[in-house]
One Martini backbone bead per residue (centre of mass of N, CA, C, O) as a GRO file, in nm:
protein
  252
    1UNK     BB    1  -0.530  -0.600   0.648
    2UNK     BB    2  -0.179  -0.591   0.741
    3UNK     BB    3  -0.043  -0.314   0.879
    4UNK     BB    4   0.201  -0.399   1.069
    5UNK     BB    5   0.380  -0.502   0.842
    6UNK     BB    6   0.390  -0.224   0.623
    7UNK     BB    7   0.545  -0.090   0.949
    8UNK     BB    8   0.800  -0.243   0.879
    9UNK     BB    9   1.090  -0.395   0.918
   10UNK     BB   10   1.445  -0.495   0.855
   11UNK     BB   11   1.668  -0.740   0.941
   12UNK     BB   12   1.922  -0.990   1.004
   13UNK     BB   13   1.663  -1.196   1.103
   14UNK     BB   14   1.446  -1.032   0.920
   15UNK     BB   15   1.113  -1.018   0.777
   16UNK     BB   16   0.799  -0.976   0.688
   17UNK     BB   17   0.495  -1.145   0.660
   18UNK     BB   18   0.469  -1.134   0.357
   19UNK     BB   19   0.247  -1.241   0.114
   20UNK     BB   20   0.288  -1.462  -0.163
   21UNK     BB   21   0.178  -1.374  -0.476
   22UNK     BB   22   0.185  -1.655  -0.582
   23UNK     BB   23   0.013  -1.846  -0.383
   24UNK     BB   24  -0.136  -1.699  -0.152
   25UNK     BB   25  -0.011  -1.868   0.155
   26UNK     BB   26   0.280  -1.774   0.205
   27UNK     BB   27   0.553  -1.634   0.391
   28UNK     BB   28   0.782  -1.466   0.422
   29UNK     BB   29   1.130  -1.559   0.449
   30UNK     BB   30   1.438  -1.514   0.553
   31UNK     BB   31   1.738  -1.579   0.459
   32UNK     BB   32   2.077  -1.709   0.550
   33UNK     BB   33   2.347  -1.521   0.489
   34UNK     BB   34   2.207  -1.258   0.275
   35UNK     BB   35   2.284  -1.014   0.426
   36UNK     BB   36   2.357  -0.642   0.339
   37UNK     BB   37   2.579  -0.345   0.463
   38UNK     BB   38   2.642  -0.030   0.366
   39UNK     BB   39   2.782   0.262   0.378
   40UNK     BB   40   2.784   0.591   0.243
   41UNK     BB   41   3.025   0.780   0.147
   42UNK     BB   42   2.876   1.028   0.282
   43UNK     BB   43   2.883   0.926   0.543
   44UNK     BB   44   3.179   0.841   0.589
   45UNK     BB   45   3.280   1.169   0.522
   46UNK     BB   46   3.109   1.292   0.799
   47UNK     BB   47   3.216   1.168   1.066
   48UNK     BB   48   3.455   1.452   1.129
   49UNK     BB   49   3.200   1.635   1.142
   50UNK     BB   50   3.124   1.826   1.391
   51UNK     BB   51   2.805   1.757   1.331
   52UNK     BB   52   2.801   1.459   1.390
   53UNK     BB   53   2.589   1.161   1.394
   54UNK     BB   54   2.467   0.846   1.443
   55UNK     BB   55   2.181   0.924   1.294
   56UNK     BB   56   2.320   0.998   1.027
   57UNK     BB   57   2.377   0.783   0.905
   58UNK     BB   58   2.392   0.540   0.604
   59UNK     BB   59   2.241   0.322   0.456
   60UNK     BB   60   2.239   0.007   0.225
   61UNK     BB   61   2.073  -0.301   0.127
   62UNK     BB   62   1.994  -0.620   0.126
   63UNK     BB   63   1.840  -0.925   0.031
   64UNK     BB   64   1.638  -1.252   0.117
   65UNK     BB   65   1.338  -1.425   0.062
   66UNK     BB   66   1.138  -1.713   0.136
   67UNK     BB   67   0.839  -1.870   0.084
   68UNK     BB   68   0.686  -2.110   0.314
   69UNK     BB   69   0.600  -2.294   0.089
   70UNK     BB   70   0.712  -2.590  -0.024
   71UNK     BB   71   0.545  -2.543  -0.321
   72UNK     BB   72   0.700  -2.233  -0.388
   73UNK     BB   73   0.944  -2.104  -0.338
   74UNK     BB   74   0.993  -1.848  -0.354
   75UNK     BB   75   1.168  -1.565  -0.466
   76UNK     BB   76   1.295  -1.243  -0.285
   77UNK     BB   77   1.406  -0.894  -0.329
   78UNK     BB   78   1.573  -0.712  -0.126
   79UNK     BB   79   1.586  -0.337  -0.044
   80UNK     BB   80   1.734  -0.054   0.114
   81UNK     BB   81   1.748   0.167   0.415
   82UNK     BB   82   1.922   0.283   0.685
   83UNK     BB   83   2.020   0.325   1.022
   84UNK     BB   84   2.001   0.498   1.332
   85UNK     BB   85   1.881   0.435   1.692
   86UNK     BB   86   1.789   0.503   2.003
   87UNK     BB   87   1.872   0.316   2.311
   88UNK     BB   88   1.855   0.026   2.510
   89UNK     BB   89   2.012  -0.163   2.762
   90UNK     BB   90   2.011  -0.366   2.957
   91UNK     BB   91   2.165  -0.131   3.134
   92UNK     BB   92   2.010   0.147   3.067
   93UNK     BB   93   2.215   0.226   2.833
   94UNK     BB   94   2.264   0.402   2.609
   95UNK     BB   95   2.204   0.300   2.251
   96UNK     BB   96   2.259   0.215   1.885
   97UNK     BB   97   2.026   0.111   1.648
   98UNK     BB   98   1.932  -0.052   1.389
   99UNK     BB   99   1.778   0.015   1.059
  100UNK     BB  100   1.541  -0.145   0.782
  101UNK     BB  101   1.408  -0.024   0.512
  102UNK     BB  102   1.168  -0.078   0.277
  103UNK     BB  103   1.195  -0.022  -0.116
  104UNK     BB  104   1.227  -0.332  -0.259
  105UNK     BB  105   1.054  -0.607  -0.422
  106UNK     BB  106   1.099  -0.918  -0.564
  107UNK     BB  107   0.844  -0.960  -0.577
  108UNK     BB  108   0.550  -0.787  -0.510
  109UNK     BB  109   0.349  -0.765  -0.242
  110UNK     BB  110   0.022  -0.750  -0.121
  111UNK     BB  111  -0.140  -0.521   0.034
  112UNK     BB  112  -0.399  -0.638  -0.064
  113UNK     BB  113  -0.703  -0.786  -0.161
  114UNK     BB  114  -0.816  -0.932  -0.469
  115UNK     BB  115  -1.074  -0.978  -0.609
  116UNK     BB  116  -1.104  -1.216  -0.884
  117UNK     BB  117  -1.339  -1.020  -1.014
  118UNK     BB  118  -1.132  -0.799  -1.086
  119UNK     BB  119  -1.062  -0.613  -1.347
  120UNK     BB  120  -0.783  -0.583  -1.463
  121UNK     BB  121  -0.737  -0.273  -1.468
  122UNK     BB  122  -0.785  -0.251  -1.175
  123UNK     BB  123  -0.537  -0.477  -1.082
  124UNK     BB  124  -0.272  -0.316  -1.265
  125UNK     BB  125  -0.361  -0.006  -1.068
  126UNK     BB  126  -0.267  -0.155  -0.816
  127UNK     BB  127  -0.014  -0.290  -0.855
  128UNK     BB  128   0.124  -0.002  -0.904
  129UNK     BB  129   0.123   0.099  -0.604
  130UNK     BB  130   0.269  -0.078  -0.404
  131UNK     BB  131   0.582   0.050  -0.473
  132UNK     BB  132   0.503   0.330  -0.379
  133UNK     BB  133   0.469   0.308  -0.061
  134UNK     BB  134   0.784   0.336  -0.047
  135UNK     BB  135   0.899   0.558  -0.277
  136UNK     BB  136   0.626   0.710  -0.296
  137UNK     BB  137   0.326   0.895  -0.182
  138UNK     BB  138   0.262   1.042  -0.380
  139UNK     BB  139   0.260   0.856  -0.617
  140UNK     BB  140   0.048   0.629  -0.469
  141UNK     BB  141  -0.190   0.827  -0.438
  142UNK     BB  142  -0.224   0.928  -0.759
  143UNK     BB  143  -0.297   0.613  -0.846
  144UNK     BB  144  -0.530   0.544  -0.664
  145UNK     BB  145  -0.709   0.784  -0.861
  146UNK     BB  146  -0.681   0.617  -1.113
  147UNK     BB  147  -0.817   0.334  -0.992
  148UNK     BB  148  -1.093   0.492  -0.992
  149UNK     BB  149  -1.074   0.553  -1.318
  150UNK     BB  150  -1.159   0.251  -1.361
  151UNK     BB  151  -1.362   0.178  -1.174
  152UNK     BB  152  -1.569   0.373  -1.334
  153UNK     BB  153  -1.546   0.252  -1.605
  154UNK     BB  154  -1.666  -0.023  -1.550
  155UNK     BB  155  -1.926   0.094  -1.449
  156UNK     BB  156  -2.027   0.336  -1.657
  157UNK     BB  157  -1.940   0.586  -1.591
  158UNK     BB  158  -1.905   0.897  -1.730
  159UNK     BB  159  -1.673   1.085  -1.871
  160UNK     BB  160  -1.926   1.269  -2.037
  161UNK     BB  161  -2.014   1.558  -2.188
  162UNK     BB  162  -2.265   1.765  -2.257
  163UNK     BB  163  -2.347   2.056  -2.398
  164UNK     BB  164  -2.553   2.350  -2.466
  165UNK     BB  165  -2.362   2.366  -2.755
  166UNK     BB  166  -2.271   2.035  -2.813
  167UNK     BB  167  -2.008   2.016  -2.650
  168UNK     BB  168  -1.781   1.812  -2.557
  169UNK     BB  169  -1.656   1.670  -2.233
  170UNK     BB  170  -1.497   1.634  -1.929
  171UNK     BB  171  -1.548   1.487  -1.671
  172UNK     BB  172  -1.510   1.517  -1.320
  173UNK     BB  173  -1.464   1.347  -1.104
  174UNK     BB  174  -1.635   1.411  -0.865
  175UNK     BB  175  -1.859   1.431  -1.089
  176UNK     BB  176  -1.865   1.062  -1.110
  177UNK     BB  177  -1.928   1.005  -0.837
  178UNK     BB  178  -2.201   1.158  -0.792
  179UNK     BB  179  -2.340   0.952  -1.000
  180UNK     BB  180  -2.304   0.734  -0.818
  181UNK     BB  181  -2.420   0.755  -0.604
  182UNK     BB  182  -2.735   0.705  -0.709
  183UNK     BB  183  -2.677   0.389  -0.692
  184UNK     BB  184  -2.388   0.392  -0.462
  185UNK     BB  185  -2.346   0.555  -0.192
  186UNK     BB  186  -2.146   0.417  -0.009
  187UNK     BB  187  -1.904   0.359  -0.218
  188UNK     BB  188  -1.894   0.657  -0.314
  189UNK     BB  189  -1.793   0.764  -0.029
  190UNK     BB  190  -1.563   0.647  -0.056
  191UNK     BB  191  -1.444   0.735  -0.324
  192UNK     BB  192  -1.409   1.029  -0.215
  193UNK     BB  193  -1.187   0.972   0.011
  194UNK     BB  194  -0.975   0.913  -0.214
  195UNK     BB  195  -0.960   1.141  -0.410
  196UNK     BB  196  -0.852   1.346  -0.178
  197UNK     BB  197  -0.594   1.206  -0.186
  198UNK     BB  198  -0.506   1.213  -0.469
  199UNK     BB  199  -0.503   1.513  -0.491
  200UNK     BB  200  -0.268   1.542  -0.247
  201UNK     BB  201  -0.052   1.412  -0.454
  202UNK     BB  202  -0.070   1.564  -0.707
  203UNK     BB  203  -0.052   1.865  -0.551
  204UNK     BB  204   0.259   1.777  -0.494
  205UNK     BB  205   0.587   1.944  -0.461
  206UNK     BB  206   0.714   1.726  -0.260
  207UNK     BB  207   0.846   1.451  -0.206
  208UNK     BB  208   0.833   1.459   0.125
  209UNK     BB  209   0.619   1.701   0.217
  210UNK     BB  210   0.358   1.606   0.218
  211UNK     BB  211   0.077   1.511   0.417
  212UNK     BB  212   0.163   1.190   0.309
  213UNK     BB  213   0.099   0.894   0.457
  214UNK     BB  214   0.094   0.572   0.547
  215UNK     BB  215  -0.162   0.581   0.699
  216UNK     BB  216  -0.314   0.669   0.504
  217UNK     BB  217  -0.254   0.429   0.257
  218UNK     BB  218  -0.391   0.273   0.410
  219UNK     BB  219  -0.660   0.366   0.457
  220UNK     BB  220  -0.706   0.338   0.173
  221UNK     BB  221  -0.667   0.031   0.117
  222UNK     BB  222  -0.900  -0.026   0.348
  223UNK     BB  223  -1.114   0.116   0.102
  224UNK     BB  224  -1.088  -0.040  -0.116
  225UNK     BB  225  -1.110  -0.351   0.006
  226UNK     BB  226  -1.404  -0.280   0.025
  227UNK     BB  227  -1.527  -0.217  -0.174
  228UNK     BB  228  -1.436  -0.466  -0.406
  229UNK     BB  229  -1.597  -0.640  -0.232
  230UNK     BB  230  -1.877  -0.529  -0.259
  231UNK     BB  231  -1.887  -0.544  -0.575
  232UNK     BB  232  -1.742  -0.857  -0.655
  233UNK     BB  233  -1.846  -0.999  -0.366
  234UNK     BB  234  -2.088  -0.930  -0.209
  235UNK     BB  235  -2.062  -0.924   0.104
  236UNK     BB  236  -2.338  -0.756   0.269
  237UNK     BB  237  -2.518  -0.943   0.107
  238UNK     BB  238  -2.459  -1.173   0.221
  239UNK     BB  239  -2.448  -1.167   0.490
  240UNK     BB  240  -2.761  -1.045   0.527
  241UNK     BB  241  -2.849  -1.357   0.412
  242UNK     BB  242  -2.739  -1.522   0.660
  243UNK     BB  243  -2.879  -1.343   0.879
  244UNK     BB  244  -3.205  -1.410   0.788
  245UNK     BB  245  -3.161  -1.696   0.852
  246UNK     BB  246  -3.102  -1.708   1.135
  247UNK     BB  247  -3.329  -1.568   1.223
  248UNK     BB  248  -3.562  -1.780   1.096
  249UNK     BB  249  -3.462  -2.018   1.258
  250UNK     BB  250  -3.424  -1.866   1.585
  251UNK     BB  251  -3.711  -1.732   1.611
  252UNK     BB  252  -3.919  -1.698   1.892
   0.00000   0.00000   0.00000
């Protein structure tokens, strides 16, 4: 995953080269002469206000980008939110500097890949984390925790159990990851890391105020990425098997 991509903004003459969704090879490229951005009128209204300051600012804007594989040329809608942030210019004297964050794109670029062997169910619980990626980190997060338990599901991890009584129970996440763990120990300690970020999101009472971060949101991308890998692509064992090839070969 290119970490950097998903913590840029967009310029007016620049967007993230974020992997085409569609061919999965060309890279978005924003489109000339088709940004826009417009002041919100409480923006507008609050200027003349005691209090008013140029960081207070806030835009909304729109463009276009289109992916440069020239087999492909998808187009992308962006939009999202900018404002004002502090600046040196070229003499040394303090300038105020436009930023414009992506808070929506259609087609949505894939934050992480997904190797082709990967359920459906699963594919499909992640596939609706990234547009929340932008627009809300706890619903990001507590969505993770989703696509943790489609992928126990897909794995036949027990989702019930019986009581001593006979009456049958739903198990609580976190004892059906500890049920995976004895059959794969490493990746199931991923997935409890998982877990408690999805906790943090979903026990989360304010839309901003949560400590749930975009590098948490990364980090778990990361960690999601390595599971699916190791599960649907073995690629442990594919190393494991490559390297003592070579030990055997090279053996002195």
């Amino acid at each position: 995953m290119e970490r950097y991509i998903w913590k840029s903004g967009v310029s007016r003459n620049h967007c993230p080269q974020w992997i085409c969704p569609e061919c999965e090879v060309g890279r978005a490229k924003l489109i000339k002469d088709l940004f826009t951005s417009h002041e919100t009128q409480r923006s507008k209204n609050e200027v003349n206000d005691d209090y008013f300051h140029p960081e207070n600012r806030v835009y909304g804007f729109s463009t276009w980008a289109v992916c440069d594989n020239e087999k492909c040329q998808q187009k992308f809608c962006i939009s999202g939110i900018g404002g004002n942030e502090p600046d040196v210019d070229a003499d040394g004297e303090q300038c105020w500097t436009e930023y414009f964050l992506p808070k929506y794109c259609f087609p949505m670029p894939k934050i992480i890949k997904i190797p082709k062997a990967t359920p459906w169910a699963i594919t499909a619980e992640l596939t609706a984390t990234f547009p929340l990626f932008w627009l809300n980190r706890e619903a990001c997060a507590g969505r993770i925790r989703v696509s943790i338990e489609r992928l126990l599901d897909d794995l036949g991890v027990d989702k019930e159990g019986t009581a001593k009584n006979g009456n049958r129970f739903d198990i609580k996440l976190h004892d059906r990851i500890k049920l995976f763990e004895e059959t794969n120990k490493n990746v199931g300690q991923i997935l409890m890391a998982l877990k408690s970020l999805g906790n943090s999101g979903s026990h989360s009472g304010s839309l901003w105020g949560s400590g749930v971060t975009q590098d948490d949101l990364l980090d778990a991308f990361d960690i999601i990425e390595h599971a699916l890998m190791e599960l649907f692509e073995n690629r442990s064992a594919e190393v494991a098997a490559i390297s003592a090839k070579m030990q055997a070969k090279h053996k002195k």
